[in-house]
C-alpha positions in Angstrom: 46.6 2.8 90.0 46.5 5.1 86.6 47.4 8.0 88.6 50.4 5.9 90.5 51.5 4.8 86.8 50.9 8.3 85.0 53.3 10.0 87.8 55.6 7.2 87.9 56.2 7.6 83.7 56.8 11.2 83.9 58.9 10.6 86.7 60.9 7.9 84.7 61.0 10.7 81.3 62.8 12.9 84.1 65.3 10.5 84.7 66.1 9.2 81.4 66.7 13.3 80.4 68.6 13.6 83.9 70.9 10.8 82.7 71.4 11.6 79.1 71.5 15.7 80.3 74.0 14.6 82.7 76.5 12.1 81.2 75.5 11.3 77.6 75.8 14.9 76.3 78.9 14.5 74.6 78.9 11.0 73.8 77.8 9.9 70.2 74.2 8.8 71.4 73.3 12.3 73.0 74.9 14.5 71.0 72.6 12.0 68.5 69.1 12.8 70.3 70.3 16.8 70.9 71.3 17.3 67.4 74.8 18.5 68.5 78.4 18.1 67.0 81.1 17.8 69.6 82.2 20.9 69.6 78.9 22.3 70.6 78.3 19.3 72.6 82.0 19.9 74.7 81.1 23.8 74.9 78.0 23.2 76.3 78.4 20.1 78.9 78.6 22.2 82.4 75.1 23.6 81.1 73.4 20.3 80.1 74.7 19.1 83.6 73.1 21.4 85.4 70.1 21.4 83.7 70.2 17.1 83.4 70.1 17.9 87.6 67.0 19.9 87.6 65.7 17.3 85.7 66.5 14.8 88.6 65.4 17.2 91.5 61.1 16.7 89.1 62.0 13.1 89.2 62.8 12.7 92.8 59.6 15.0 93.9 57.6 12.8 91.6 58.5 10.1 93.2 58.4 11.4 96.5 54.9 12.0 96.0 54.2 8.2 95.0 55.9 7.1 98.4 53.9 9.6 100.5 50.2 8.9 100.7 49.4 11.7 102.9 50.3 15.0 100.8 50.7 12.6 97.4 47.9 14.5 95.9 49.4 18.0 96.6 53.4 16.9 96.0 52.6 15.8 93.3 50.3 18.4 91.5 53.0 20.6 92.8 55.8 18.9 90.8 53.9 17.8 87.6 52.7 21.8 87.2 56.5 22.6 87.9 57.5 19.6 84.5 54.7 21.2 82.4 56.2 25.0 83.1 59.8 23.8 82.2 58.6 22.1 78.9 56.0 25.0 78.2 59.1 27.3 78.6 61.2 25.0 76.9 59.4 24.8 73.9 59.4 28.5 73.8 63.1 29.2 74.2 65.1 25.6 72.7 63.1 23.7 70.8 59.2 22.8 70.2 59.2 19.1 70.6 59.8 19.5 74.1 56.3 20.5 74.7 55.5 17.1 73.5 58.1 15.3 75.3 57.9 16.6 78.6 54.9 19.1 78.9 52.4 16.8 77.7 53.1 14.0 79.5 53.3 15.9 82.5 49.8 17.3 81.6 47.9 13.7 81.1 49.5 13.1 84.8 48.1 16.0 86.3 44.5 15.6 84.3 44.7 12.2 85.8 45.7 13.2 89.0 43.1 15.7 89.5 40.2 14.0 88.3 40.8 11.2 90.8 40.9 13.3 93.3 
């Protein structure tokens, strides 16, 4: 059940960044959470779009692992390794907080994941 939950709230982060990535990027609330003025925000939409899909494509393999009990273990290690790369490599290249937000998390999922085997 802890692994189930862990997978299904990184899973959940994924989408909530796939939606605001996607279609809150130049509204007043993302351009809020991104730090962004509009002009930035307006210059750099088709980017955040793509990337707000990536973000979508973690979330669906997420939860494709939780709806597919024989390979769940290996889906999901597979995509929870992929979420900690992107926010390792995140942190590096934008912005340092995302190894909290979205490394970390995915991390604890794949602790939990491994150690129940």
């Amino acid at each position: 059940m802890a692994t189930s939950l862990a997978i299904a709230f990184v899973a959940a982060l994924h989408l909530l960044f796939m939606v605001l990535e996607m279609f809150f990027w130049r509204k007043p609330l993302g351009r809020r959470i991104f730090g962004l003025n509009s002009e930035l925000a307006g210059q750099t939409a088709a980017l955040a779009a793509n990337q707000g899909l990536y973000n979508g494509f973690l979330a669906a393999g997420l939860i494709w692992s939780l709806t597919s009990p024989p390979n769940a273990t290996a889906i999901s290690v597979f995509f929870l390794t992929c979420v900690i790369v992107a926010g390792v490599f995140g942190a590096i290249t934008a912005k340092r907080s995302i190894l909290f937000i979205q490394a970390l998390p995915g991390a604890v999922a794949l602790a939990i994941v491994l150690v129940s085997g």
